[in-house]
N, C-alpha and C positions, 0 to 999 in steps of 0.2 A: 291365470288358472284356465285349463283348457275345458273345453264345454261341446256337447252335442248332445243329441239326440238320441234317449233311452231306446230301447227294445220294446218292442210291441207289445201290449198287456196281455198277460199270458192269463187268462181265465179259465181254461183248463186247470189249471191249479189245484191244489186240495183246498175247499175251501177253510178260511179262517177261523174259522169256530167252531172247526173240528178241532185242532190243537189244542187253542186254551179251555175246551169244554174239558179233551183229555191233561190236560195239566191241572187243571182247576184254579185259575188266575183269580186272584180278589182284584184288581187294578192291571189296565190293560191300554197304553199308549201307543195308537194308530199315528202313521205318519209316513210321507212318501219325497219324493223328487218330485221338482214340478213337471209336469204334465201337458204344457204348454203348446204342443203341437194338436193335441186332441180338441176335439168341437167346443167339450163342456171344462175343460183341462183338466179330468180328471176327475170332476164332481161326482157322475152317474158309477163311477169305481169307486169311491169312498162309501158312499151308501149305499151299496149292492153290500157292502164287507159291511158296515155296523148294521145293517140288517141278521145278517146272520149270525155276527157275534153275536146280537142280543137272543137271537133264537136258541142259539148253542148253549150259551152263558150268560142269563137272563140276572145272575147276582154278581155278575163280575162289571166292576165301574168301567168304562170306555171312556177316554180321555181321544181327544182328535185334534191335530198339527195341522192344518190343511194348506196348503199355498195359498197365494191368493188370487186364484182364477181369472189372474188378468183383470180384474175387478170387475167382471161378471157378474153384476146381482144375482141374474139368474140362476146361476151354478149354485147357487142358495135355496131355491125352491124347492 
């Protein structure tokens, strides 16, 4: 299987919780590529986005796939 290195996180973006606020999602599964070149691999992007789902879509369940940050504890905190 061939393998490299994703594209830069594009945070410009729309954020996530504009969409499923406008769809109106009851159950909502977050999940990504690992992220493995970045400092936190990705942590500090997961919870910027379920922050704002819950702000968006505060009755919509969030379910979260996360990699495993290189076994980072920190990427926990």
């Amino acid at each position: 299987m061939a393998s490299g290195t994703p594209a830069a996180l594009d945070r410009s973006s729309a954020p996530p919780g504009r969409a499923v606020g406008r769809l109106g999602l009851d159950y909502l599964v977050v999940t990504s590529v690992n992220r493995d070149e970045l400092p936190d691999g990705g942590a500090s992007h997961f919870a910027q986005a379920i922050v704002e789902l819950r702000r968006a879509a505060p009755r919509t369940l969030v379910e979260v796939l996360t990699p495993d940050f290189q076994g980072d504890a920190a990427a926990w905190t």
